[in-house]
KOLNU-559629 format. One line per 8 residues: their letters; for each residue x, y, z of N, C-alpha, C. Coordinates in pm, 1 decimal. Atoms other than C-alpha are relative to their C-alpha. Layout:
KOLNU-559629
A	X/Y/Z/X/Y/Z/X/Y/Z  ...
end
This chain:
KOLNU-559629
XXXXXXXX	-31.7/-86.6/108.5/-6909.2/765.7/-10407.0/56.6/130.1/58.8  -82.2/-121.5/-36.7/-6682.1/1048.5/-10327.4/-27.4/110.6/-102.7  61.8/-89.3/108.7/-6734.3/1400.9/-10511.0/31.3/29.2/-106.6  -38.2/-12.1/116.5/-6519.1/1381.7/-10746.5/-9.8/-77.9/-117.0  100.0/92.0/65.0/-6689.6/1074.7/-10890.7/-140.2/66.1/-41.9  163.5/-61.9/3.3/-7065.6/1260.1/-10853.6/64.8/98.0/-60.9  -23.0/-143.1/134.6/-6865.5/1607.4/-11014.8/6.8/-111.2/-131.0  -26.8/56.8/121.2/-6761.7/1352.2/-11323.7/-112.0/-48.5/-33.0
XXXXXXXX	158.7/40.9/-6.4/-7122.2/1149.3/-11275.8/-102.6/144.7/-72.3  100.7/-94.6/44.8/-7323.6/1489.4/-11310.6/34.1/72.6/-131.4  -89.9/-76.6/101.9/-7070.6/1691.5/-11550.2/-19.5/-137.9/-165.8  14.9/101.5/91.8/-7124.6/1344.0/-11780.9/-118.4/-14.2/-39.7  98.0/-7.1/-25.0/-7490.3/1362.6/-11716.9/-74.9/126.9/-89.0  -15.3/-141.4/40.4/-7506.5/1728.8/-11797.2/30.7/17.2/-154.0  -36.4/4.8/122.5/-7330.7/1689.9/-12107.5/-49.6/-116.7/-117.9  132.1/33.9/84.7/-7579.1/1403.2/-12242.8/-110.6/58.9/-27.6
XXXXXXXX	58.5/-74.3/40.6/-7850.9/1588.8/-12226.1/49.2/144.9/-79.2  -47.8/-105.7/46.2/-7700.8/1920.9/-12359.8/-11.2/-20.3/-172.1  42.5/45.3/48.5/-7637.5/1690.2/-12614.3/-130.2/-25.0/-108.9  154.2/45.5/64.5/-7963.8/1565.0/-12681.9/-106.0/102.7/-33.7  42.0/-144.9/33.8/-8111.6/1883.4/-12671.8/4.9/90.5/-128.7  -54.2/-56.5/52.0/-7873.5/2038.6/-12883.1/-17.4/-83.9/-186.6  53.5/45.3/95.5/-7976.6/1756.5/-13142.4/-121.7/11.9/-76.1  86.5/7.2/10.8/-8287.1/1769.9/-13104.5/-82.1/138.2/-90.6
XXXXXXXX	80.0/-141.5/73.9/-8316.7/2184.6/-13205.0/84.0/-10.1/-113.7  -75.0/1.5/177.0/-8059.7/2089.3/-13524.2/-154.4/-91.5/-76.3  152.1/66.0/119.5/-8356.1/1865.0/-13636.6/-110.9/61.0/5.4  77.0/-74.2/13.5/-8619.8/2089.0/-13554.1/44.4/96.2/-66.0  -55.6/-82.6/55.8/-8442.9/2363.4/-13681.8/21.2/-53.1/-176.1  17.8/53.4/117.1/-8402.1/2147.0/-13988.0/-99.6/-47.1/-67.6  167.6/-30.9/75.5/-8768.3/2064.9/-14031.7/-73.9/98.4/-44.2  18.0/-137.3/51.6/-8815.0/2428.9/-14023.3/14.2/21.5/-127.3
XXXXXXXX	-54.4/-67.2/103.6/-8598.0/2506.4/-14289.5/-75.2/-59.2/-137.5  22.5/71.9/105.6/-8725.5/2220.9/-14501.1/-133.1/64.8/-51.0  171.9/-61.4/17.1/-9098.7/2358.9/-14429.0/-30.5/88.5/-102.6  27.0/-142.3/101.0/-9029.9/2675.1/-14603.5/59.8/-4.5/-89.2  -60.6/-4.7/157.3/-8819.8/2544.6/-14866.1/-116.1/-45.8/-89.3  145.7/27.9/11.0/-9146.5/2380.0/-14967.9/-78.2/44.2/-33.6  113.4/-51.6/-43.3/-9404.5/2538.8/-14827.7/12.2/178.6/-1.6  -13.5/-140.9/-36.8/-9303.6/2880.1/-14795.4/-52.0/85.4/-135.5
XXXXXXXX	44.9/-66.6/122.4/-9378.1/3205.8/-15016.9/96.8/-6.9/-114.2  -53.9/-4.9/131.9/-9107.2/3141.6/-15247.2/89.1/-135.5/-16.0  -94.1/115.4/11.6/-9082.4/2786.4/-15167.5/4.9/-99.2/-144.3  9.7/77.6/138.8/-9102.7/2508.1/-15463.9/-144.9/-29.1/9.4  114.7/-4.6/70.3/-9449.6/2483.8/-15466.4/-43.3/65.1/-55.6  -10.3/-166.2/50.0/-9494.7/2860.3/-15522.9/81.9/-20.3/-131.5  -63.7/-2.1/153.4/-9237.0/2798.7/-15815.2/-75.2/-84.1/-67.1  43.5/87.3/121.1/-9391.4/2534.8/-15970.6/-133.8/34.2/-36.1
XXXXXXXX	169.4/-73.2/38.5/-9733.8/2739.3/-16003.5/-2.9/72.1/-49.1  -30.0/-81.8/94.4/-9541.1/2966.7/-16110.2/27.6/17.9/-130.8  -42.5/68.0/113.9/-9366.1/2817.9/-16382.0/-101.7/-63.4/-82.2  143.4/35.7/94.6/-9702.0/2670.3/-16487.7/-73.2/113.2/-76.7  82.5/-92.8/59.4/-9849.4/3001.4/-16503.0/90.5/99.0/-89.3  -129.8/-89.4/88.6/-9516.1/3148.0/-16715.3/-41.0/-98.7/-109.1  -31.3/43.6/106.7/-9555.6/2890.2/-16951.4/-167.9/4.3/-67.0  124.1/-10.0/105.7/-9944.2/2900.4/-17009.4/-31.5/174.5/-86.1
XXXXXXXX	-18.2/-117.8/100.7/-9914.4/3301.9/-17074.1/95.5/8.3/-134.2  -112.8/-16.9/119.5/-9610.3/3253.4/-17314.5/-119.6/-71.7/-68.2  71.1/79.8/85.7/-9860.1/2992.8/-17488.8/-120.6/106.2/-45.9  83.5/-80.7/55.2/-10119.7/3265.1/-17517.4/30.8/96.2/-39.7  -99.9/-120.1/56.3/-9877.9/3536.4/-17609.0/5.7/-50.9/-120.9  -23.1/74.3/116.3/-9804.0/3293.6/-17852.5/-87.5/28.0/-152.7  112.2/-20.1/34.6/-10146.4/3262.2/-17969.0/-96.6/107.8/-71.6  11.7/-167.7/8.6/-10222.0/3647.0/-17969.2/90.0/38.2/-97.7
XXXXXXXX	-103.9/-18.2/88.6/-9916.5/3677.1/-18174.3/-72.5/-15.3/-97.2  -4.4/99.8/95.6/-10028.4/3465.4/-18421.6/-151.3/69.4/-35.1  130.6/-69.4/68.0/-10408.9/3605.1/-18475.5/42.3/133.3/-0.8  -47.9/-139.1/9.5/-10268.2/3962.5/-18473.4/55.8/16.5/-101.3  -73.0/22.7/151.1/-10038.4/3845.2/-18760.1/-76.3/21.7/-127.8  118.9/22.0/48.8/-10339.8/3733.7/-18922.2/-108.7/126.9/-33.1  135.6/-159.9/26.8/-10581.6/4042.1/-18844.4/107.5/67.7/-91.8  -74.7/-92.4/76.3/-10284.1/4248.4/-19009.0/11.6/-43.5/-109.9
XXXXXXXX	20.6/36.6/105.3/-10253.4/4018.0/-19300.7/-178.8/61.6/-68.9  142.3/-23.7/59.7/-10644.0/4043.5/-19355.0/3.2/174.8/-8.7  -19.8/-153.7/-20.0/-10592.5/4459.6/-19268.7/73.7/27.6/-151.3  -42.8/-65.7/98.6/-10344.8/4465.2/-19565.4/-54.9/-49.0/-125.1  123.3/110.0/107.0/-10568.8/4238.7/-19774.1/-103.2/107.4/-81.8  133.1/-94.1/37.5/-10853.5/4486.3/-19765.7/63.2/119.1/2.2  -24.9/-80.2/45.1/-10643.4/4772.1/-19803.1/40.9/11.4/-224.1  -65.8/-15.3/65.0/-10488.7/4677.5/-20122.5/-32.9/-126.1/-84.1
XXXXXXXX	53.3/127.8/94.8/-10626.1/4323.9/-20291.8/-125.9/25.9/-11.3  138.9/-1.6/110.3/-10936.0/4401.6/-20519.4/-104.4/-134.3/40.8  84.1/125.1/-8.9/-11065.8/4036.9/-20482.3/-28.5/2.6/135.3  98.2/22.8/-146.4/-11084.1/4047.4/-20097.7/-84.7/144.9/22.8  104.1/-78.6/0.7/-11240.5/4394.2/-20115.8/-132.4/-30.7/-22.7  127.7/69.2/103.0/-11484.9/4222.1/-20332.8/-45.9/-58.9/126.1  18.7/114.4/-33.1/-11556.6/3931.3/-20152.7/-63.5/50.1/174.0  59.6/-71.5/-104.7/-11623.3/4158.4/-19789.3/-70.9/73.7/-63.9
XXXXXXXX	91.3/-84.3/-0.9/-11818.2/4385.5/-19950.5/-121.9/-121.7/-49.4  159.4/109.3/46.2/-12072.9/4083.2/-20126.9/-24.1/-48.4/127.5  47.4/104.9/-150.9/-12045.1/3887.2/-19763.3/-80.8/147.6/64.1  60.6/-95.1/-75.3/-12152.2/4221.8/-19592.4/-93.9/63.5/-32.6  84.5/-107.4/44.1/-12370.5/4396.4/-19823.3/-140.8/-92.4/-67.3  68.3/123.7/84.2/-12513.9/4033.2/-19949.5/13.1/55.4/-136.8  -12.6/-25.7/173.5/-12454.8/4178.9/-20310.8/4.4/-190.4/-45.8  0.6/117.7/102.1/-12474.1/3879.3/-20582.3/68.6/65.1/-144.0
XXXXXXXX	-28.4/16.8/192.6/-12315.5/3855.4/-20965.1/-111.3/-27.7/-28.3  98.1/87.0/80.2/-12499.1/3790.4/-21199.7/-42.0/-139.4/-34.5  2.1/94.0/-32.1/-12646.9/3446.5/-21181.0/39.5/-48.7/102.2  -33.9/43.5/-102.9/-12553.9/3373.5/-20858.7/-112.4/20.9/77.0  52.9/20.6/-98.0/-12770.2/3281.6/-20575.5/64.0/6.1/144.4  15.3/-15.3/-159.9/-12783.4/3387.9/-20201.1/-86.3/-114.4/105.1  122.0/92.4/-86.8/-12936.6/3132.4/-19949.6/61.7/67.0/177.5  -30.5/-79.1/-117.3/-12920.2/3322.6/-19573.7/-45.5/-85.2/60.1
XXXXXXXX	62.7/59.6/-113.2/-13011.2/3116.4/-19292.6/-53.8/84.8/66.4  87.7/-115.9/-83.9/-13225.9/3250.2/-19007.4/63.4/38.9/104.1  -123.5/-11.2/-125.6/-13060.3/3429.8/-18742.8/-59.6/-29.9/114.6  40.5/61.5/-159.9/-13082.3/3301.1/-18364.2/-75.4/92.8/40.3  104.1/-51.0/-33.2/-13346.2/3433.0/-18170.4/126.1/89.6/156.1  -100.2/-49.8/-81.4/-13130.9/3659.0/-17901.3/28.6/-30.4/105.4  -44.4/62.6/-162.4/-13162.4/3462.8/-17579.9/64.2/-168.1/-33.4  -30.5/155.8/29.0/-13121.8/3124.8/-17788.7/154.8/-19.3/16.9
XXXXXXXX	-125.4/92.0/102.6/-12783.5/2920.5/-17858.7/21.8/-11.0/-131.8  39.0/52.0/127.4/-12684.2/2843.1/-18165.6/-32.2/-156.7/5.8  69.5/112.5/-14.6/-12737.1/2498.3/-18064.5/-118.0/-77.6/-30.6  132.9/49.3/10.6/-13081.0/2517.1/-18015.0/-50.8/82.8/-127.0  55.6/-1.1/135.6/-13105.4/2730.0/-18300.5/33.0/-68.5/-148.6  -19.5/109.4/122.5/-12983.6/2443.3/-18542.5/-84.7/-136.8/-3.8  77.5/83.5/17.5/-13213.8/2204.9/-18429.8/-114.5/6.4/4.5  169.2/-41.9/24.5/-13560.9/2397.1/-18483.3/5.3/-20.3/-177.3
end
């Protein structure tokens, strides 16, 4: 083998590995990237926990909406409708009409349930 065979031999040699190397950190380098598309702080798992937790607040925004509506209906109720005036002041004050009957249940004992206070 003369040297200009062994220069072409090594220089051929040289440039497989370089090569292989040079493959080898594109696919590491590409497992990386994948890792943190993923895994990372704003990878897709992070979104999709996110997106879970965007859509269960909108659902309780929702929710909140919707009894707030409600308390304000009942708010303009008892400002201004006679019959529900009525009807909170007898529930609260126990008032009765005439001929009418009251029956009160007993109230829970303060450490109980109501649970256990429905089945004494």
């Amino acid at each position: 083998m003369n040297s200009d065979e062994l220069l072409h031999f090594i220089s051929e040699a040289v440039y497989r590995w370089r090569r292989r190397f040079a493959t080898a950190g594109v696919a590491l380098l590409a497992c990386w990237v994948a890792y943190h598309v993923v895994f990372g702080a704003n990878g897709m798992m992070v979104y999709a926990h996110k997106r879970a937790e965007y859509h269960s607040l909108n659902h309780e925004i929702e929710a909140l909406k919707q009894e707030n509506d409600r308390l304000e209906h009942n708010v303009q109720s008892l400002k201004t409708d006679p019959k529900t005036i009525e009807k909170e002041a007898r529930e609260q004050l126990r008032y009765a009409r005439p001929g009418e009957v009251i029956y009160t249940l007993p109230q829970a004992a303060p450490g109980q349930s109501t649970a256990t206070a429905e089945k004494r």
